[in-house]
N, C-alpha and C positions, 0 to 999 in steps of 0.2 A: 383416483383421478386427482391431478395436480389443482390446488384451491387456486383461483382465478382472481387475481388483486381486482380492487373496485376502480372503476375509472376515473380518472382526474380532470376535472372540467376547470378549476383554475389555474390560471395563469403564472406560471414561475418565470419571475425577473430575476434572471441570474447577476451576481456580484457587479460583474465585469458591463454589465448593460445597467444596474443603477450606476454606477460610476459614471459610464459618459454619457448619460441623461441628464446626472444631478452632481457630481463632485472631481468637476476637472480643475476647479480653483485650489484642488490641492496639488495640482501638477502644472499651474499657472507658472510660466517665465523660468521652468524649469527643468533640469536633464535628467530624462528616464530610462532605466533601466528594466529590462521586461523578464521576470523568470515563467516560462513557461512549458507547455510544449504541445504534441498533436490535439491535447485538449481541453488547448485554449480557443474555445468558439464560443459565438453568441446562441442562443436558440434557433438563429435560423441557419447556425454553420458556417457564419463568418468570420477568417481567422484575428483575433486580436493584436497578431503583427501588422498585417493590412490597414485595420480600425485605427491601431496608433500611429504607424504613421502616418496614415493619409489625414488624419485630424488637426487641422490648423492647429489647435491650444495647445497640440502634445511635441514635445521633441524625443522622439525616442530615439536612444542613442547607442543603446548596446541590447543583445537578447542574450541570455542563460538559460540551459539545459540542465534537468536534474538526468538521474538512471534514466537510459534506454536514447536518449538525447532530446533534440527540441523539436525534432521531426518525428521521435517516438519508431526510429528504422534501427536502431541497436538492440542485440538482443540481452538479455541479463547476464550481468559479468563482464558487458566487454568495455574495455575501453573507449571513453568517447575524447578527442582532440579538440583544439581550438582549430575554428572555422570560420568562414564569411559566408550570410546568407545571400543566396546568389541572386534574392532579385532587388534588394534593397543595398546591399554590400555592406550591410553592418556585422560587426563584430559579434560570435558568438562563441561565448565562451562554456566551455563542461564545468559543473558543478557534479561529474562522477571522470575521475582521474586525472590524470596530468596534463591541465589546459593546455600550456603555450609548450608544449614535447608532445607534438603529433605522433601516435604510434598507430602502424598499420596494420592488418590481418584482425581475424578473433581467436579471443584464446583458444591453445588446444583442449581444456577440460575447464567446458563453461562452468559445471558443480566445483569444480575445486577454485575457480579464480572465484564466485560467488564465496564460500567457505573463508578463502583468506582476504578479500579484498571487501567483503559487504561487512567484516566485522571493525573493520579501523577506520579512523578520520582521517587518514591520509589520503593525499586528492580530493578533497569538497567541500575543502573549503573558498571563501571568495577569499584570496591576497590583495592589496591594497591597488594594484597595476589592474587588475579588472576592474575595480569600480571610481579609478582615478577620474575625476569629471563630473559623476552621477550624484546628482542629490537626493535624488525618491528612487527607490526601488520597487518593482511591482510583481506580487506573488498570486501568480492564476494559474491550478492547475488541479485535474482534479482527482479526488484523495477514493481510496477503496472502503473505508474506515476500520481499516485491520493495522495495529500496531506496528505489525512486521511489515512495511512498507516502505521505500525509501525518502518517497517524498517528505511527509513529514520533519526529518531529520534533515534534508536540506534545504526545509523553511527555518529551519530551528537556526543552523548556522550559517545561514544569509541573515537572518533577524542578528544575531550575537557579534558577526561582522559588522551592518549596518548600526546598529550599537557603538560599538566602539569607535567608529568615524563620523558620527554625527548625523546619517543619512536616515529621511526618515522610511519608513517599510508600510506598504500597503498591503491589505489581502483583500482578494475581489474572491465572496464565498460563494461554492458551491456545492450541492447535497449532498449528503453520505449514502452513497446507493442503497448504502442494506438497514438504512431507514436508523435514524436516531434516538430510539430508545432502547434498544436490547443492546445490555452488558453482556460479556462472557470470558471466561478466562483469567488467570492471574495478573496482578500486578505485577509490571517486573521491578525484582530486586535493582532499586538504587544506591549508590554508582557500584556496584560491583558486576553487572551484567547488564550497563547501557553502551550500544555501541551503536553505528549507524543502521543497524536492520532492528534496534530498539531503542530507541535514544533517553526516553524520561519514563516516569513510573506511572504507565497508565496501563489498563486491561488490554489484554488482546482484542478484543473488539469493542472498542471505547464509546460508539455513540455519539460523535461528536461529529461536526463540520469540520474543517480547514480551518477555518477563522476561527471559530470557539479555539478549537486544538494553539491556533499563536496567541489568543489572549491568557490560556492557561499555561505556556509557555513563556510567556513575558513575564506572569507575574511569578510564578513561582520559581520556576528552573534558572533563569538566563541571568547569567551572573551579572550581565546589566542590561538595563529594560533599553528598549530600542523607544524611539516614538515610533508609535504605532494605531495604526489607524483599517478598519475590519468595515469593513462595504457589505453590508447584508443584503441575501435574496429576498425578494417578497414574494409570498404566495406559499413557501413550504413550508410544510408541517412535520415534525419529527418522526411523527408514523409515517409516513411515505418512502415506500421503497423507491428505485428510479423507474420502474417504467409505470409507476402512477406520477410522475411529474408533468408526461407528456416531451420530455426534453428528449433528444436524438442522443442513444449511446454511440459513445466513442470509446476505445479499447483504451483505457490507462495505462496500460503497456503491451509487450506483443503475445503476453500470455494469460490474460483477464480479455479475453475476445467477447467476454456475454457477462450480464449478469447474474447470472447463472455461475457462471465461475465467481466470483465475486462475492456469492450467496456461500461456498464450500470452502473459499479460501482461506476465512478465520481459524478452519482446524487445516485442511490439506497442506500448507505450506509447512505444519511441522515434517512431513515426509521427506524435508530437502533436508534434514537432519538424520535423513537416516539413510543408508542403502538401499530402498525401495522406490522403484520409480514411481515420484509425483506425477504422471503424466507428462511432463515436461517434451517437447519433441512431438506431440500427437495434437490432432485436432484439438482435441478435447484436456486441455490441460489441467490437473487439478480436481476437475470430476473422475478421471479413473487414475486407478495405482497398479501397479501388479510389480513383478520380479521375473527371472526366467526360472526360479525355483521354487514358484507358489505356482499352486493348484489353484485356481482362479472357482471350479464350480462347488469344489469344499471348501473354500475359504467363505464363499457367499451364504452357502446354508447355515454355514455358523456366525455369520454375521446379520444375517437375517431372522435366525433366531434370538437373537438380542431384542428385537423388537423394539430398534431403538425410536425415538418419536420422529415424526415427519419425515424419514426416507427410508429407502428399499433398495438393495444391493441387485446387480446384473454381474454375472458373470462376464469378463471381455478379456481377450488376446492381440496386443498391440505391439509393434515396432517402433519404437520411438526414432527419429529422424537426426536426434540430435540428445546432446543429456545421456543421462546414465539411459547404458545396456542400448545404445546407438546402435543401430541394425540389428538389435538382435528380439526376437520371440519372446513377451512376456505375456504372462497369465496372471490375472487379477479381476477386479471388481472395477462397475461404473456407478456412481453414486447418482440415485434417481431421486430430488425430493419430491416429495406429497405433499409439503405443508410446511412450507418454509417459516411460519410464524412458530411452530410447533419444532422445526430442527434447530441443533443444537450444534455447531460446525465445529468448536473444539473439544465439547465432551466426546461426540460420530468418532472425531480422529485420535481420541486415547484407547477408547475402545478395539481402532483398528488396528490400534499399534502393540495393544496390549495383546492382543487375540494374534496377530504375527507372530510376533514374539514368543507366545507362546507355542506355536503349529512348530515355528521353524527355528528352534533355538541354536541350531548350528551354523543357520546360515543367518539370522537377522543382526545387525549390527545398527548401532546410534555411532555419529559423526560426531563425539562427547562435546567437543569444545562449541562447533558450530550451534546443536541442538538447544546446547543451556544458554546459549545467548539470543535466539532466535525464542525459547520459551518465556526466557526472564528469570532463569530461576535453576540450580541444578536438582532443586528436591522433584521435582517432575519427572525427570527421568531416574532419577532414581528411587521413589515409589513404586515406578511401572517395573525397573528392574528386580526389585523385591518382590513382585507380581501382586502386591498391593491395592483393591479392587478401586474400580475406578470412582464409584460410587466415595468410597473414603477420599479419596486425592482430590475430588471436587469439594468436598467437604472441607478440607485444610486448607483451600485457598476464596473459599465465597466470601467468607468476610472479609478479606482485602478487594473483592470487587465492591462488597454492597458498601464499604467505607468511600472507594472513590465515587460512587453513586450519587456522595451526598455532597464532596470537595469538589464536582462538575458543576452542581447548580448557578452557581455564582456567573460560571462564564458561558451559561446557553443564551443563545439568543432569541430562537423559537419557540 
């Protein structure tokens, strides 16, 4: 039976509600700028486009979209345009492609424009014609606390933008769903495998808020510090997963539908690194994988005999809708945890990849360049390729976790 979080009876004042209760004086008599998108709400589900405008003190003047856009209706990979929102008429601009070069349709092969388009800075940055006017820019949006995430990197370069034009950057913080203390995963190798699906050298599952995440970003990476200013929640606690906050989930994009997904993600997303389908295209994205050349009920028994902590394999046969192997018949496993305190979401998906790999060495393939950039590192996959246990590979990269363990403390706030 799946362990039951404990229920949360206080109160979380998120970022963006201490802000306009207690710190509009820093957006007094002046033009804002809002990076946001579908989840930007207060606790009771009020949009933060609405709240600023309609607020005497605020003039909001422009809204930015990171991945998937500010409505959160793009799906991963596609290109998002400059637009006007249609009940206010302000200007919004993409912070994922080429703002002001409207392009229409989605790509024909979401995997491959993901592959070459999520590993370059081209398109996301803010140019000077977007934020011509604006003196405070304002960052609310909320984070998975998985490395490979896009958000982060385009807080990173709106903070490095806003830097260099004197604009100052707010962050209105909100929780890290899969709770703020468990590290996992290597550091990625800096700068030789940071790009926008990894940007700075932090663990795959970092532990951190949003906010923590740009004070630790200001001070150490950004080649010049932005003024910068981090609006803290009250009421969370670092052990708190999100559905102990009591706060209403909203999907951070259109394939993190649950926290649940969000809880697998840390390791699941290495699979877009490889020819096996993530689930990508299925209800359930992320929680199941399969291929149309994997035995789905011998792949489970021997993954189930691992016995690895906190979850249990299900054999499943899905069609994915969209993403690799698009209408076609695949067999694979659904990952079930037991004990989410107890699983382990990057070690589960080396194990999986490793136990592939070995079933089907004719058919399994790594997406080399994508993979080592999406790990942080090319010794990862190539461990696994030497079939190297996984036991050892965790081994050779823990002390670069428990070393950021200790370079995090300074900028927790909780």
């Amino acid at each position: 039976m799946a362990k039951i979080p404990k229920k949360q009876t206080t109160k979380i004042i998120l970022g963006c509600e201490n802000f306009l209760a207690h710190h509009l004086d820093l957006v007094k008599d002046k033009k804002v700028g809002l990076i946001t998108n579908q989840t930007g709400k207060d606790s009771h589900l009020n949009s933060l486009i609405d709240l600023f405008h309609d607020n005497p003190d605020m003039d909001l003047v422009a809204l930015y979209g990171p991945e998937h856009g500010v409505y959160g209706d793009a799906q991963a990979g596609e290109y998002i345009s400059f637009t006007k929102d249609k009940k206010y008429g302000l200007p919004v601009f993409s912070l994922y492609g080429q703002s002001m070069k409207p392009k229409s349709g989605k790509p024909k092969d979401i995997d491959e424009s993901m592959r070459l388009f999520d590993t370059v800075a081209d398109g996301k940055f803010l140019d000077d014609s977007m934020i011509k006017g604006v003196n405070v820019l304002v960052f609310d949006i909320q984070d998975v606390g998985t490395r490979i995430y896009t958000y982060i990197a385009t807080m990173a370069y709106c903070m490095q933008a806003c830097a260099n034009k004197g604009i100052a950057f707010i962050v209105l913080d909100r929780p890290n769903p899969i709770n703020g203390e468990v590290l996992e995963g290597p550091v990625l190798e800096y700068p030789e495998f940071s790009s926008f699906v990894g940007l700075y050298p932090i663990p795959v599952r970092h532990g951190m808020t949003i906010g923590e995440l740009a004070q630790l970003f200001n001070d150490r990476f950004l080649p010049k510090k932005v003024n910068l200013t981090v609006i803290p929640m009250k009421g969370w606690a670092r052990n708190m997963w999100f559905d102990q906050t009591g706060l209403p989930w909203i999907c951070p994009s259109p394939n993190i539908p649950t926290l649940q997904t969000a809880t697998v993600y840390p390791g699941q997303v290495f699979l877009e690194g490889t020819n096996v389908s993530e689930g990508r295209g299925t209800k359930n994205p992320f929680e199941q994988f399969g291929a149309p050349w994997i035995n789905g009920p011998y792949l489970v028994r021997k993954l189930n005999a691992l016995a690895l902590p906190g979850v249990k394999f299900r054999a499943v046969r899905f069609s994915p809708n969209f993403s690799k192997f698009k209408g076609k018949l695949c067999s694979g496993a659904q990952l079930h945890i037991l004990d989410r305190t107890l699983f382990q979401p990057f070690i589960t998906t080396l194990h999986i990849i490793q136990l592939i790999k070995e079933m089907y060495p004719g058919k399994f393939q790594f997406h080399t360049g994508y993979f080592d950039k999406i790990v942080g590192s090319a010794s990862i996959r190539q461990a696994l390729e030497k079939g190297i246990p996984v036991d050892k590979i965790v081994r050779e990269y823990s002390a670069q976790t428990k070393e950021f363990s200790t370079q995090r403390k300074s900028y927790l706030m909780y």
